[in-house]
C-alpha positions in Angstrom: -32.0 -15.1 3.2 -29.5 -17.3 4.3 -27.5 -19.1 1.5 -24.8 -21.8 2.4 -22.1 -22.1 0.0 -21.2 -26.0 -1.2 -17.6 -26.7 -0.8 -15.7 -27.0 -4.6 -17.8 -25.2 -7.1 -19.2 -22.6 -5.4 -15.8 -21.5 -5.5 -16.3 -19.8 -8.2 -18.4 -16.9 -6.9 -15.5 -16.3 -4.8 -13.4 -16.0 -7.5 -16.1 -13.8 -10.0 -17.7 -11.5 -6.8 -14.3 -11.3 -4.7 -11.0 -12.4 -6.2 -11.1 -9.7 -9.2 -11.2 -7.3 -6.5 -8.1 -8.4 -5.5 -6.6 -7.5 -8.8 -3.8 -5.0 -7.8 -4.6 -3.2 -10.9 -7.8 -2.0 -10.5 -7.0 -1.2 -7.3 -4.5 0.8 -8.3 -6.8 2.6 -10.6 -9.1 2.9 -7.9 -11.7 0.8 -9.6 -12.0 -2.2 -6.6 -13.7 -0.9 -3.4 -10.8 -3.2 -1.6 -8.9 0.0 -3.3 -8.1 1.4 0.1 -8.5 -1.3 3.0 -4.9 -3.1 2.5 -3.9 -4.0 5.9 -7.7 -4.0 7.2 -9.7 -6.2 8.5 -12.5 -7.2 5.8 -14.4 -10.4 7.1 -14.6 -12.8 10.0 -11.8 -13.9 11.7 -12.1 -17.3 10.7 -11.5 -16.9 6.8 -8.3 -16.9 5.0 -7.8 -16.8 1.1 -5.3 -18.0 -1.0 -4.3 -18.1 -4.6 -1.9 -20.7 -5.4 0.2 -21.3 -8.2 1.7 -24.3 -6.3 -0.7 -27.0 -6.5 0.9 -29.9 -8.6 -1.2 -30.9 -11.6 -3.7 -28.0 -10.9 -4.8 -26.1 -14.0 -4.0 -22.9 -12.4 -0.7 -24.0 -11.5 2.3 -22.1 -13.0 6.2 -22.7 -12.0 7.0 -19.1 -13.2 4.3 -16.8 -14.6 4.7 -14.8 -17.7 7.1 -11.9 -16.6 9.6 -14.6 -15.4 8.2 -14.3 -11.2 8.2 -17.9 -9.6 4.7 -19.0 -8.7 4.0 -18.9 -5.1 1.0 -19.3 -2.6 0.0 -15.8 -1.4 -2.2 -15.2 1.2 -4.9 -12.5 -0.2 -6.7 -12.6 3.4 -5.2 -13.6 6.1 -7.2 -14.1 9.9 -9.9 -11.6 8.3 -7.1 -9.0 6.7 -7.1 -8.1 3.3 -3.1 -8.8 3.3 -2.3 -8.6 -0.2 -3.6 -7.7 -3.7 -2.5 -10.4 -6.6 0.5 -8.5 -8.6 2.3 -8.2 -12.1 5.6 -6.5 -12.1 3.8 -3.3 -12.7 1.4 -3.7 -10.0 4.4 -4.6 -7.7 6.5 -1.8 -8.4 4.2 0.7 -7.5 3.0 -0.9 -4.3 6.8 -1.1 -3.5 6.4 -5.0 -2.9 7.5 -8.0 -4.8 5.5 -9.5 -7.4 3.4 -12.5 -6.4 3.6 -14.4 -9.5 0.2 -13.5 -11.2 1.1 -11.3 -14.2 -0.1 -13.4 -16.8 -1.2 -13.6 -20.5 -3.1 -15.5 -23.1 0.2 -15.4 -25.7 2.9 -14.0 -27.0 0.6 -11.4 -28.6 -0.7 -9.9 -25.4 0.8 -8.0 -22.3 0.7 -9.5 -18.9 -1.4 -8.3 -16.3 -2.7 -9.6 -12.6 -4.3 -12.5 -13.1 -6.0 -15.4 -10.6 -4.7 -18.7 -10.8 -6.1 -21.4 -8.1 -8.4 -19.1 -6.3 -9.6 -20.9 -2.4 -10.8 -20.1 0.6 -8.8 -22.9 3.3 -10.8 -24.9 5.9 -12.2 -23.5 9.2 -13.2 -25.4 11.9 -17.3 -26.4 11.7 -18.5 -29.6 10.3 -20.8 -28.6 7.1 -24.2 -30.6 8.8 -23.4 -28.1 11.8 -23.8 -25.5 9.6 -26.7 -26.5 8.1 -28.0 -27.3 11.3 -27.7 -23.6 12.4 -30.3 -22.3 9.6 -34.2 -22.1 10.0 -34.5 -21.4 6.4 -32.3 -21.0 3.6 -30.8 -22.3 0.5 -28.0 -24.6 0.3 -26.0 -24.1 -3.0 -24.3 -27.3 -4.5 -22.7 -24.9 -7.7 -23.6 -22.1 -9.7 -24.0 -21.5 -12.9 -24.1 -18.4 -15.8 -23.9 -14.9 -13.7 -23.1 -11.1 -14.2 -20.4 -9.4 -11.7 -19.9 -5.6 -11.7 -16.1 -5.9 -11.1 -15.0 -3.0 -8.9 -18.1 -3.0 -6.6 -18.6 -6.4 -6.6 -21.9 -6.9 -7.4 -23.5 -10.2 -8.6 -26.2 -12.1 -9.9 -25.4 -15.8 -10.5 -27.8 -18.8 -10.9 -27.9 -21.9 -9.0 -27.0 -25.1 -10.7 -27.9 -27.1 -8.6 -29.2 -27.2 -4.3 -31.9 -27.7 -2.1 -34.5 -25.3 0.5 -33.0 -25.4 3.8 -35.9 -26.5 6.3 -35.3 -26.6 10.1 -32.1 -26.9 9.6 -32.6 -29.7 7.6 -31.9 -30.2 3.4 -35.4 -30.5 1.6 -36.5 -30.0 -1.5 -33.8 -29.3 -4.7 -33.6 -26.1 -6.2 -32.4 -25.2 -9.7 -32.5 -21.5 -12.3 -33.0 -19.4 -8.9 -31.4 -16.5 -8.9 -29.0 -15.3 -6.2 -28.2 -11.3 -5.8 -25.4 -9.9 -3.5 -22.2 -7.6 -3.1 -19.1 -9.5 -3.6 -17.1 -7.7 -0.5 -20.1 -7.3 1.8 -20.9 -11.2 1.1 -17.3 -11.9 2.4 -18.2 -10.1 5.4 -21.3 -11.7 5.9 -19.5 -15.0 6.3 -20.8 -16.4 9.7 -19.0 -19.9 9.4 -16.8 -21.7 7.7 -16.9 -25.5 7.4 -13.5 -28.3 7.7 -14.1 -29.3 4.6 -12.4 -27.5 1.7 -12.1 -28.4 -1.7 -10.7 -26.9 -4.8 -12.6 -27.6 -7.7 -10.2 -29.2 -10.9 -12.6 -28.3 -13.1 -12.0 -26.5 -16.4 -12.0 -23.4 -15.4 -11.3 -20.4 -17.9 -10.8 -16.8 -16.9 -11.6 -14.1 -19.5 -10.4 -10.2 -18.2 -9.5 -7.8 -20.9 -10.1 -9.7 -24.2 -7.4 -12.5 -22.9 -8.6 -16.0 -21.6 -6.1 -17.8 -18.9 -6.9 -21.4 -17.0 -7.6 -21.1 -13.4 -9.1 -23.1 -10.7 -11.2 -22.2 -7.8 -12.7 -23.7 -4.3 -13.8 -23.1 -0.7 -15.2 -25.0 1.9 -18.9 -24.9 3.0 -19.7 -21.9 4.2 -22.7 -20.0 5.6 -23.8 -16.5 4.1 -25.7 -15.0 6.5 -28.0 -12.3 4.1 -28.1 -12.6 0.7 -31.2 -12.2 -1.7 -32.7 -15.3 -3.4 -35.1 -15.2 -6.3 -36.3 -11.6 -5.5 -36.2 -12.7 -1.8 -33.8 -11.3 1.0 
């Protein structure tokens, strides 16, 4: 079923289904199926992602992360191509590249590692009502809430928060504790269109990966999924 993304807090299945694939150490285990498509083309066209540690006053802003590396915005996809993964030191060093300023800890007690910090998709160029315009029927996802993500696959199960049915291209009924399956990677490529109107959601976000808890922030714009499955249905 179709499924259009809200712009802000649906920016957070981008950042659970996708952006830990991105994490240049399980791709250097070999755990992320993004493991081996550096420099390839993994989505429309259209999409570029970011993570930014360069937004003033943003929770996942940092001036230098914890290894000392100046925060910076790095383009994780780029025009459709998976560009870069999001490095530590470590990470860095054995892709032969410089860090991006991402290796980051809880404290003092634990060891840095590749970690998100604001996690956002930038703008493309359809107006959201077009996009909802476009589907016959569908669901239209204002955020999500509690979900399970298989990290180096990608898989997902989150529930909606909060929508409405998509009707004739028009917003109906509202929706609520409906479940949402999909594939992380192959919902990326199933990203059809991308609305103008991005947002990065402020709120307070925290990140838990390997027993250690950082703040982070994530967003995108509206965006249309073209196939995902919905309450059992796809």
């Amino acid at each position: 079923m179709p499924v259009v993304m809200g712009a802000g807090g649906s920016g957070i299945l981008l950042h659970e289904a996708i952006g830990h694939t991105f994490e240049a150490d399980f791709n250097r285990k070999n755990i992320s199926i993004f493991a081996d498509q550096l420099n390839k083309k993994v989505c429309n066209e259209h999409i570029n992602v970011v993570d930014d540690g360069t937004i003033p006053f943003n929770r996942g802003a940092v001036n230098f992360d914890d290894e000392g590396a100046e925060g910076q915005k790095t383009y994780l996809i780029k025009e459709g191509v998976l560009t870069s993964y999001i490095h530590d030191r470590i990470s860095a060093k054995h892709y032969g590249v410089e860090p991006t300023g991402n290796g980051r800890r809880e404290s003092f007690r634990n060891m840095p590692i590749p970690r998100m910090r604001a996690t956002y998709m930038e703008a493309g160029n359809v107006d959201e009502a077009d996009i909802i315009a476009s589907v016959k029927k569908g669901i239209f996802v204002n955020n999500f809430t509690n979900g399970e993500v298989q990290i180096g696959a990608g898989d997902f199960t989150f529930f909606v928060k909060s929508g409405y049915m998509i009707e004739d291209g028009k917003l109906t009924q509202p929706v609520k504790d409906i479940n949402i399956i999909g594939n992380g990677p192959k919902a990326l490529a199933d990203i059809t269109m991308v609305g103008t109107n991005a947002k990065v959601d402020n709120g307070t976000w925290t990140c838990g990966k390997d027993g250690q808890s950082c703040p982070v922030t994530c967003g995108m714009p509206s965006a249309l999924v073209s196939k995902l499955t919905v309450g059992g249905e796809s």
